[in-house]
C-alpha positions in Angstrom: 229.7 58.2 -34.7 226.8 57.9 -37.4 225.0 60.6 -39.1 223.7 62.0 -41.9 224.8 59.1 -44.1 228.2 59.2 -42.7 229.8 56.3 -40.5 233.1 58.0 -38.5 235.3 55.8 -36.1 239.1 55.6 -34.3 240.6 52.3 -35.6 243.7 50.9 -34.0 243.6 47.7 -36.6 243.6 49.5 -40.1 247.5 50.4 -39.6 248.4 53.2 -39.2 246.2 53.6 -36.4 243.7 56.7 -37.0 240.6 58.1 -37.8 238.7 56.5 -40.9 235.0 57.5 -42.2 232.6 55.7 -44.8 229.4 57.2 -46.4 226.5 54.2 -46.6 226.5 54.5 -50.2 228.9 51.6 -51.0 231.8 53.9 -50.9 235.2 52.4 -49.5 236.8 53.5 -46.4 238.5 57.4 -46.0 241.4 57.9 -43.8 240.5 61.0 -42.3 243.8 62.0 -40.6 247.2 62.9 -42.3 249.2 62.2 -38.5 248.8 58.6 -38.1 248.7 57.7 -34.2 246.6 56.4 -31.3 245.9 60.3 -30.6 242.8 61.0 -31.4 239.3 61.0 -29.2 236.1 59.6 -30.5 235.1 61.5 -33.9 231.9 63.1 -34.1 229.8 63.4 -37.5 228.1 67.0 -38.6 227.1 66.8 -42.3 230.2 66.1 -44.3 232.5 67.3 -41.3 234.3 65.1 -38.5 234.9 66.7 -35.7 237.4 65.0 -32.6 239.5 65.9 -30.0 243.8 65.2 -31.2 246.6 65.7 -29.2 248.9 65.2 -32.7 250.8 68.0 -32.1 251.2 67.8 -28.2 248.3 69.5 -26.7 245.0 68.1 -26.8 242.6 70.5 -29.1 239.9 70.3 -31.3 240.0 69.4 -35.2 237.6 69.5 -37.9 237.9 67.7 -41.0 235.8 67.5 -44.8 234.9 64.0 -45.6 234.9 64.5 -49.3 238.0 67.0 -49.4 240.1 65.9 -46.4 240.9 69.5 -45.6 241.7 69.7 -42.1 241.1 72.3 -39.7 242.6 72.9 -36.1 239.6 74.9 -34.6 240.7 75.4 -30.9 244.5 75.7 -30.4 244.4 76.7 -26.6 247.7 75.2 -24.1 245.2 73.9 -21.6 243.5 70.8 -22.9 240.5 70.8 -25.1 238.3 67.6 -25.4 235.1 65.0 -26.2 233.8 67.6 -28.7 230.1 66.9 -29.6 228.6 68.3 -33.2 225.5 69.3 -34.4 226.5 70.3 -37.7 226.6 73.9 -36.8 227.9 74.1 -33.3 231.1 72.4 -32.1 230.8 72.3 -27.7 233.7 70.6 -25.8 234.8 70.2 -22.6 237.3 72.9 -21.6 240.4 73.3 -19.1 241.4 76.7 -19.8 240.0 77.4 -15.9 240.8 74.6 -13.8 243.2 74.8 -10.9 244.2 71.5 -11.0 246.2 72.1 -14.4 245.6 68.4 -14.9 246.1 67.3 -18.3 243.5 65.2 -18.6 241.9 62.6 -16.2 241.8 64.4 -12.7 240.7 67.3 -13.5 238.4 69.2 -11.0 236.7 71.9 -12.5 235.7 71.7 -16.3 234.1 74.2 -18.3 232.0 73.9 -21.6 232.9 76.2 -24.3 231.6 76.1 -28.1 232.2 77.5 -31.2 229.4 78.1 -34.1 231.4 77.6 -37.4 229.5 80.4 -39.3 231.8 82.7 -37.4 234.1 80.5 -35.5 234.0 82.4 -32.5 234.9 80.7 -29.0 232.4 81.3 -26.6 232.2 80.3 -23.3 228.8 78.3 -22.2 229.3 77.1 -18.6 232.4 78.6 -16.4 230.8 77.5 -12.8 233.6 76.9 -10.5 231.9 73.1 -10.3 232.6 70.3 -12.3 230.7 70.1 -15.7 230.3 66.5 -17.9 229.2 64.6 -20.1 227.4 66.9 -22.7 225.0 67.3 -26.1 224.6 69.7 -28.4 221.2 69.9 -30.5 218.4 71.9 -32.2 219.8 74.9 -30.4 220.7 73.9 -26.6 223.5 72.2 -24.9 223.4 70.6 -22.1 225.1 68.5 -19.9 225.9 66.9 -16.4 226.7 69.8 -13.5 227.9 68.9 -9.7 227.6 72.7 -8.6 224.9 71.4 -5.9 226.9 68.5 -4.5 228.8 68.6 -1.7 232.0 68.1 -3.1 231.6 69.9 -6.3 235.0 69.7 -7.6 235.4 65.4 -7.3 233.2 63.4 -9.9 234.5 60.4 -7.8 232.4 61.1 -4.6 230.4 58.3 -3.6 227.6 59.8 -3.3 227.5 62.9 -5.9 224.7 65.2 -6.1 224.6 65.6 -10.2 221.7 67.5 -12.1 221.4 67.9 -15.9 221.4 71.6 -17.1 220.3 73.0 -19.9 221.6 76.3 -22.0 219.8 78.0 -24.7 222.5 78.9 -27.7 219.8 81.9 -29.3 219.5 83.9 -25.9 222.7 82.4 -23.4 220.3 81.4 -20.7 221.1 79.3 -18.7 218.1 76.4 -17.0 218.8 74.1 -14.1 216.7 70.6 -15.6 216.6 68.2 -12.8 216.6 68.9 -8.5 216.2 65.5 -7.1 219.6 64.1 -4.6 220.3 61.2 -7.5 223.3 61.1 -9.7 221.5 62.0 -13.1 223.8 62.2 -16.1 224.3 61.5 -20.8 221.5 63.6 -21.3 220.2 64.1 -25.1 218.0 66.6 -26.6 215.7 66.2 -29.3 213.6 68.9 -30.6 212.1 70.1 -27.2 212.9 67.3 -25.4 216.0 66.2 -22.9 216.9 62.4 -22.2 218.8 61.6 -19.1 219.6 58.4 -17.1 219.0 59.0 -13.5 220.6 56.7 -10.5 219.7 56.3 -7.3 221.5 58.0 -4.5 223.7 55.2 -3.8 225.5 57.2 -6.4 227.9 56.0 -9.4 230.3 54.2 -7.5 227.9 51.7 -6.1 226.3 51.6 -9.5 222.8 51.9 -7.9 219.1 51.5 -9.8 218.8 53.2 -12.9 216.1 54.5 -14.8 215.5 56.1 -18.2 213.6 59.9 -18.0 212.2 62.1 -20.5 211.9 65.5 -19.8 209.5 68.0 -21.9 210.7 71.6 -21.5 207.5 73.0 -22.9 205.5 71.1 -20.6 207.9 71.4 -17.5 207.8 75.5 -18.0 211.3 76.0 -18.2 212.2 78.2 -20.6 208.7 80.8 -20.2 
C-alpha cells in the first residue's frame, strides 16, 4: 500500500519473510514486524501507522504498527478470525467472522460481517451484521462501503454463478446505512472519494464466467442518496 509518503508491503524475499515499509524521502527500508513469518495480510498505510491482518499468534487479528517508533499494537484480539483491514488514517474496517455459522477459518466462509474501530477511542463497532455475505470494502472521508449479496439468491455463496452483488454504502457520522447500486450485475472494489463511489460492474454472466466489465462512478449528491 502507498500513502502519505509512505510505501508498505509483505516481502517473502528480504529473509525473514515479513512486513517492511519505506518513506519516499531516500530513507532505507523498516522491518515493521518483530515475528518474522509468511503470516501477515496485505498492510495498509494511515499517516505513520501500518495497519494488516497477522495470524502470529494463532488467530488471525488485526495489528497496528508506528513507522517511525515500531511500537506495535494488537487492535482486535477476537477467537473468530479478523481480516483485509482497510485504513483511512482514523478508521480501521475489516472483515469480521465473529457471526458466521460456518466457523470457517478463513476461505469458505458464508456470512461476513464488517466491523471498525475509530482509533481516537478504539472502540469496536459493528457496521454491517446482515445475515448475507459482505466483501471487498473501503473506508474514506467518512463512509465505508463495500460489496453485499443480501439480494441474491443465494446470499450466503460468493461462488454462485450468477450472483446478484450491489455496493452499499454506510455513513460513519450518523450509522446509516444506503443501498448504492439495484441493477442484476455482479458489481464489486468500490472506492470513495470525497462524495463520490467507484465500482466495477459485470454483466450478469456473473464472476465465474468473467463477463463484460465496465468502470462506474457514482455521485451521491447527485443520485439523492443520503437527503
Amino acid at each position: 500500500d502507498f500513502k502519505y509518503g509512505v510505501v508498505a508491503w509483505y516481502d517473502s524475499v528480504i529473509s525473514p519473510a515479513g512486513l517492511h515499509a519505506m518513506s519516499l524521502d531516500g530513507s532505507s527500508v523498516v522491518d515493521l514486524t518483530t515475528e518474522r513469518c509468511t503470516c501477515y495480510g496485505a498492510p495498509q498505510v494511515g499517516g505513520r501507522q501500518v495497519v494488516y491482518e497477522g495470524w502470529q499468534t494463532g488467530n488471525r487479528d488485526i495489528w497496528m504498527v508506528n513507522v517511525d517508533t515500531l511500537a506495535e499494537e494488537h487492535l482486535v484480539d477476537h477467537p473468530a478470525p479478523q481480516f483485509d483491514p482497510v485504513f483511512d488514517g482514523q478508521w480501521v474496517v475489516w472483515h469480521d467472522g465473529r457471526n458466521d455459522p460456518s466457523h470457517d477459518p478463513y476461505f469458505y466462509r458464508t456470512n461476513t460481517d464488517i466491523y471498525g474501530m475509530n482509533l481516537e477511542n478504539r472502540e469496536v463497532v459493528p457496521i454491517c451484521t446482515n445475515s448475507a455475505h459482505q466483501n471487498g470494502m473501503d473506508v474514506r472521508d467518512g463512509f465505508v462501503a463495500w460489496s453485499d449479496l443480501r439480494n441474491a439468491e443465494e446470499p450466503n455463496n460468493p461462488r454462485a454463478v450468477r450472483p446478484n452483488v450491489d455496493i452499499y454504502l454506510y455513513e460513519l457520522a450518523t450509522g446509516r446505512e444506503v443501498r448504492v447500486t439495484s441493477s442484476p450485475a455482479f458489481e464489486v472494489l468500490p472506492q470513495i472519494w470525497g462524495r463520490r463511489i467507484f465500482f466495477v460492474s459485470y454483466d450478469d454472466v456473473g464472476i465465474m464466467n468473467a463477463g463484460r466489465r465496465a468502470l462506474f462512478m457514482l455521485d451521491l449528491d447527485e443520485a439523492g442518496l443520503l437527503d
